[in-house]
LOLUMBA-774883 format. One record per atom (N, C-alpha, C): x, z, y; residue number from 1; atom name. Coordinates in steps of 0.02 Angstrom, whole numbers, plus 50000, padded with zeros to 5 digits. Layout:
<atoms>
px X, pz Z, py Y, nr NUM, atom CA
...
</atoms>
This chain:
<atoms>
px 55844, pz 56567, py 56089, nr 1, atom N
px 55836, pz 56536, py 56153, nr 1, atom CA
px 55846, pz 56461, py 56149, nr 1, atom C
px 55904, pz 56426, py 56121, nr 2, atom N
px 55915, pz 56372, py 56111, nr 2, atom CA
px 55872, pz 56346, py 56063, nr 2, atom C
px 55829, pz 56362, py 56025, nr 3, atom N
px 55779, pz 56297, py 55998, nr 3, atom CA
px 55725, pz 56311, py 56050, nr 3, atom C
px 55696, pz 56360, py 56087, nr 4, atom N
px 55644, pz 56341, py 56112, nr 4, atom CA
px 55629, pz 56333, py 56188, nr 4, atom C
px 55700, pz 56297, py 56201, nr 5, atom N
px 55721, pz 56273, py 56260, nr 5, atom CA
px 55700, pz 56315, py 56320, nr 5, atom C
px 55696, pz 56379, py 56308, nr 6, atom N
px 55669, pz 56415, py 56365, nr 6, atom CA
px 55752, pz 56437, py 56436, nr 6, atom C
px 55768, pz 56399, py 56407, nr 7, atom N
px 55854, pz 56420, py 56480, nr 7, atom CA
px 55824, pz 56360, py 56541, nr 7, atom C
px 55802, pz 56320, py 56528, nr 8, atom N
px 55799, pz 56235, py 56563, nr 8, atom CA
px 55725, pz 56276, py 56597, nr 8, atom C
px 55680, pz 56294, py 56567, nr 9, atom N
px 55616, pz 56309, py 56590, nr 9, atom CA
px 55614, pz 56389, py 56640, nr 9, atom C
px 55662, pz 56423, py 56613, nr 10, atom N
px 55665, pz 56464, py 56645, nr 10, atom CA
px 55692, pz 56459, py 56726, nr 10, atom C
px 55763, pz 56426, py 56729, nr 11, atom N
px 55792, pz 56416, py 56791, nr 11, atom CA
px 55735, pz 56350, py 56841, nr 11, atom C
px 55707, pz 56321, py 56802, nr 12, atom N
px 55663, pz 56260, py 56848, nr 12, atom CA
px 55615, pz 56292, py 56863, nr 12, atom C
px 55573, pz 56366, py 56838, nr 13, atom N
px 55509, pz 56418, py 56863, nr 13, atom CA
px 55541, pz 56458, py 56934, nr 13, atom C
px 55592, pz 56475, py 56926, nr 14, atom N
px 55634, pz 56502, py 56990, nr 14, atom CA
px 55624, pz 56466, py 57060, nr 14, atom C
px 55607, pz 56496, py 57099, nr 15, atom N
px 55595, pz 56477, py 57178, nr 15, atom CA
px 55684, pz 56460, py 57200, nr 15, atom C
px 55676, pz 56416, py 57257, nr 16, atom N
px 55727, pz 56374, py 57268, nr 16, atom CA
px 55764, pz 56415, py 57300, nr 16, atom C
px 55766, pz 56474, py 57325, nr 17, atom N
px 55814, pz 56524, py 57353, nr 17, atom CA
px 55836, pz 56548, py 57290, nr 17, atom C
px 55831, pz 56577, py 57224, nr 18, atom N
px 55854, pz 56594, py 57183, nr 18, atom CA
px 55893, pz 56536, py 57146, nr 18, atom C
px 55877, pz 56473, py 57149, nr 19, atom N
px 55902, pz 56435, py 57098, nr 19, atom CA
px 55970, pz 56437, py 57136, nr 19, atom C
px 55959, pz 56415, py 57229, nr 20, atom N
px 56017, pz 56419, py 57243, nr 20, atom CA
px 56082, pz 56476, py 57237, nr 20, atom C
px 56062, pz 56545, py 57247, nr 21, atom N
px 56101, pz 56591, py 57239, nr 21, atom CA
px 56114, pz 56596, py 57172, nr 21, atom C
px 56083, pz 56585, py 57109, nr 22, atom N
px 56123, pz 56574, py 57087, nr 22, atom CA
px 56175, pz 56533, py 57055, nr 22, atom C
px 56155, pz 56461, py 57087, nr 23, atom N
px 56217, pz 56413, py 57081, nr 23, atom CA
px 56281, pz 56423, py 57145, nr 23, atom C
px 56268, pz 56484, py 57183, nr 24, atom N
px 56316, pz 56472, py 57233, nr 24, atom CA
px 56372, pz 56547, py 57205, nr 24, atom C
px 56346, pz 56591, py 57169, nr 25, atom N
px 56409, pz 56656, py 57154, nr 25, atom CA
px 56437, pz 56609, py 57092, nr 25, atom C
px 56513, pz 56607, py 57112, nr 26, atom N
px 56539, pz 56576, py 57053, nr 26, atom CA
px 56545, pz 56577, py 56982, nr 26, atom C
px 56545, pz 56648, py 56955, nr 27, atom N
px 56546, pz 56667, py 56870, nr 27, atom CA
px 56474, pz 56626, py 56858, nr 27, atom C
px 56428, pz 56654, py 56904, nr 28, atom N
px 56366, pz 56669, py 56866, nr 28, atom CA
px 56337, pz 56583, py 56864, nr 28, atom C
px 56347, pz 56548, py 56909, nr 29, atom N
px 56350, pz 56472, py 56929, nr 29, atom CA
px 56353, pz 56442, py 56857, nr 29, atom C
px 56408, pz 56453, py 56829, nr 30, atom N
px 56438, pz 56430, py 56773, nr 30, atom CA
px 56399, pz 56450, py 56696, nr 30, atom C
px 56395, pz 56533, py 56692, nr 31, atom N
px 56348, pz 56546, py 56643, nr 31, atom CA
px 56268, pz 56529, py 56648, nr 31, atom C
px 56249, pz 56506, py 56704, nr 32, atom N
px 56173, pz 56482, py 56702, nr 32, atom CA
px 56183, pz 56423, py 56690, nr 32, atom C
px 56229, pz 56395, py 56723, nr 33, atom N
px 56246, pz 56293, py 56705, nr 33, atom CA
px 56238, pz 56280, py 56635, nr 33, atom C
px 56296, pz 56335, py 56576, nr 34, atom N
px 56301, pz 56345, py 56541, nr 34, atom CA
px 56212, pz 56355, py 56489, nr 34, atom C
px 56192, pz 56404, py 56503, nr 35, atom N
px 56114, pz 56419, py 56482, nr 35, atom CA
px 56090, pz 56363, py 56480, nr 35, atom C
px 56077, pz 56311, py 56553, nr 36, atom N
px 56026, pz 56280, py 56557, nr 36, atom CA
px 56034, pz 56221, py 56527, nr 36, atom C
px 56114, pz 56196, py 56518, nr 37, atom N
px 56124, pz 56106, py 56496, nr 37, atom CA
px 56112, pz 56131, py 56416, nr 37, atom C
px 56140, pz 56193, py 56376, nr 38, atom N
px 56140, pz 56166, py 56316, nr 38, atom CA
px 56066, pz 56182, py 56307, nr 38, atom C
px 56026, pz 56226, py 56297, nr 39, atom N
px 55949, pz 56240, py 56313, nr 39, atom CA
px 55918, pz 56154, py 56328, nr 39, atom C
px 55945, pz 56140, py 56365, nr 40, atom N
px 55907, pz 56050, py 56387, nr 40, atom CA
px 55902, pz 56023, py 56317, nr 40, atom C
px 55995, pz 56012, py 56303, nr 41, atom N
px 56022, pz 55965, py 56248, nr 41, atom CA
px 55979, pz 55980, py 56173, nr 41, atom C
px 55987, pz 56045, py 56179, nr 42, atom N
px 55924, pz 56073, py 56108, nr 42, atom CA
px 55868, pz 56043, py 56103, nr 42, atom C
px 55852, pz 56048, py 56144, nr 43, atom N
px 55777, pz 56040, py 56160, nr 43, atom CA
px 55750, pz 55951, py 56181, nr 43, atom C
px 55790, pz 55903, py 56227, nr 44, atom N
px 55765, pz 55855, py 56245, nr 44, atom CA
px 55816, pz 55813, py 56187, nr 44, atom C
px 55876, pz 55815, py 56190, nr 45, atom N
px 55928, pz 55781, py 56152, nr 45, atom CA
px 55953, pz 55729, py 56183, nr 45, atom C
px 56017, pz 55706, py 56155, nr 46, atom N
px 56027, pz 55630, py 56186, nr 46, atom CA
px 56100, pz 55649, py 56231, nr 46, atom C
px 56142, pz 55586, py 56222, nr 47, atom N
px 56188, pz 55588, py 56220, nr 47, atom CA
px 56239, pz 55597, py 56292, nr 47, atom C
px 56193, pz 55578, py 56339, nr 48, atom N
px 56205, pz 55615, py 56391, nr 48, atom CA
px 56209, pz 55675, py 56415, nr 48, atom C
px 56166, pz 55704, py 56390, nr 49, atom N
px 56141, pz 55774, py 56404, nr 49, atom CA
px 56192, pz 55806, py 56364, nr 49, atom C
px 56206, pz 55784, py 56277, nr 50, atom N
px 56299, pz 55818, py 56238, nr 50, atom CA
px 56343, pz 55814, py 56288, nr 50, atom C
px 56357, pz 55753, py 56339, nr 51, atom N
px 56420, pz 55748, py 56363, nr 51, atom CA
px 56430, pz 55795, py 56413, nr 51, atom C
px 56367, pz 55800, py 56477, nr 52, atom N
px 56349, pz 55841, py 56530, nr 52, atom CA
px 56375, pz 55915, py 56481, nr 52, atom C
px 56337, pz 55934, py 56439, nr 53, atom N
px 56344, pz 56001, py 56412, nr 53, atom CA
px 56425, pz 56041, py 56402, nr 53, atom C
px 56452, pz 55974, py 56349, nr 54, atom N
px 56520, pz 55989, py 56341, nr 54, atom CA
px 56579, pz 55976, py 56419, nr 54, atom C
px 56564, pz 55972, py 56447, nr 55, atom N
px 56575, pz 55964, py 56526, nr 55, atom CA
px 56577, pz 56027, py 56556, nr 55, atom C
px 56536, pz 56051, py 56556, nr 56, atom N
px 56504, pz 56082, py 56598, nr 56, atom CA
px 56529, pz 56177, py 56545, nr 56, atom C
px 56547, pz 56177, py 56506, nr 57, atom N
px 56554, pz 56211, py 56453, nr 57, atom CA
px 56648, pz 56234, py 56478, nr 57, atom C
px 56676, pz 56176, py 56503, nr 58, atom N
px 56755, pz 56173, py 56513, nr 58, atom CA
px 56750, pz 56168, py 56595, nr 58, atom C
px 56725, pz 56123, py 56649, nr 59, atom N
px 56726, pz 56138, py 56707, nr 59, atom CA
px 56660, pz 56155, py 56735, nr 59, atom C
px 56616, pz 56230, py 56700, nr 60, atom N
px 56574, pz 56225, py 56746, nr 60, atom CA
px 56578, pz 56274, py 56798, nr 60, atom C
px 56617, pz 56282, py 56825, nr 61, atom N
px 56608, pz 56314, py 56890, nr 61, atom CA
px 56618, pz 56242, py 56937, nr 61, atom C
px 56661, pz 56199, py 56913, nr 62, atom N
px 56657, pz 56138, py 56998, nr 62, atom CA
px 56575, pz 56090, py 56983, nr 62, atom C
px 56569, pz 56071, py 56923, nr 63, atom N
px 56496, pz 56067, py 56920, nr 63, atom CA
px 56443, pz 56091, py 56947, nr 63, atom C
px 56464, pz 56175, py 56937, nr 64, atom N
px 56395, pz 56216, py 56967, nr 64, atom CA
px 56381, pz 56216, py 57042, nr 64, atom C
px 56448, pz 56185, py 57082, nr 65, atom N
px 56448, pz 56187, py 57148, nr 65, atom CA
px 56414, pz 56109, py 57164, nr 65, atom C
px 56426, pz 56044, py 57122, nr 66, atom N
px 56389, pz 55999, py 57120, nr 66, atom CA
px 56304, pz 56003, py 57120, nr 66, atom C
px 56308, pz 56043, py 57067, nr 67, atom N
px 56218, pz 56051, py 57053, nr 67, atom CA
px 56192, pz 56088, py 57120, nr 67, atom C
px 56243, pz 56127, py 57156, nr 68, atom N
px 56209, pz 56162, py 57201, nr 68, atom CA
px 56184, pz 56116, py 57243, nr 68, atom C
px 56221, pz 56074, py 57263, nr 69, atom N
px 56212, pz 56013, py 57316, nr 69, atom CA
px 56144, pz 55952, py 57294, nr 69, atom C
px 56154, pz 55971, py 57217, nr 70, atom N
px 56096, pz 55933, py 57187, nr 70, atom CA
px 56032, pz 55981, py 57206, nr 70, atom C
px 56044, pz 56024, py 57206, nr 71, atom N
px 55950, pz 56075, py 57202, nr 71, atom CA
px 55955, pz 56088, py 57270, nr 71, atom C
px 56001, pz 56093, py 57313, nr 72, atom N
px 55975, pz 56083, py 57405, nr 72, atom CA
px 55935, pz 55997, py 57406, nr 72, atom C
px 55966, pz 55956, py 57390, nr 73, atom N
px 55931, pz 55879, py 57412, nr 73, atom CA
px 55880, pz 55856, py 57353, nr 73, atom C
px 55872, pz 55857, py 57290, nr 74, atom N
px 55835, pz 55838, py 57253, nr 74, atom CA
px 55777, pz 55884, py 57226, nr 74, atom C
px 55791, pz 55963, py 57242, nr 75, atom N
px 55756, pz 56017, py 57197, nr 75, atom CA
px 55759, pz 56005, py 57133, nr 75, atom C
px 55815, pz 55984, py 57102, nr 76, atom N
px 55841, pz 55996, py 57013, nr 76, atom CA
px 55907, pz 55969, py 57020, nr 76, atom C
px 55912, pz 55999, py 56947, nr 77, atom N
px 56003, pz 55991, py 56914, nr 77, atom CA
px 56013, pz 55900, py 56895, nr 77, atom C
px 56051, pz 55882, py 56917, nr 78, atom N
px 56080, pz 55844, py 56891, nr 78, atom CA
px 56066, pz 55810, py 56817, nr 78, atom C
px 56060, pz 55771, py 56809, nr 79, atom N
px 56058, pz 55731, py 56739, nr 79, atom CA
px 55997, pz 55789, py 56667, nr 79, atom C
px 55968, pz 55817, py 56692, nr 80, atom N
px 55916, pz 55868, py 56665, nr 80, atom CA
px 55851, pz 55817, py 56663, nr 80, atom C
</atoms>
């Protein structure tokens, strides 16, 4: 999954009621956050995207409640 960046492509094909539900149940918030930043980092690279990852790896459940707020106003994650 992680070389062919399909976590980042998968959650951005998802209709915006799903992306939200699942950035709003808390475990699961975190394991898709999880999926989608390192999936990015594989795939696009760059040193932002390491820092976001390892972040997000240790607090992503308050992140995932960020991104939620990000995909209601922007329609995407944060720094992706």
């Amino acid at each position: 999954m992680a070389k062919s960046g399909k976590g980042s492509t998968w959650f951005n094909r998802q209709s915006r009621l799903v992306q939200i539900i699942l950035l709003l149940i808390p475990f699961v918030n975190w394991v898709v956050e999880i999926m989608v930043r390192w999936s990015t980092y594989f795939q696009k690279g760059g040193t932002v995207r390491l820092v976001v990852s390892i972040i997000v790896t240790f607090l992503g459940l308050v992140f995932g409640w960020i991104d939620l707020i990000a995909v209601l106003i922007t329609k995407k994650l944060l720094f992706q």
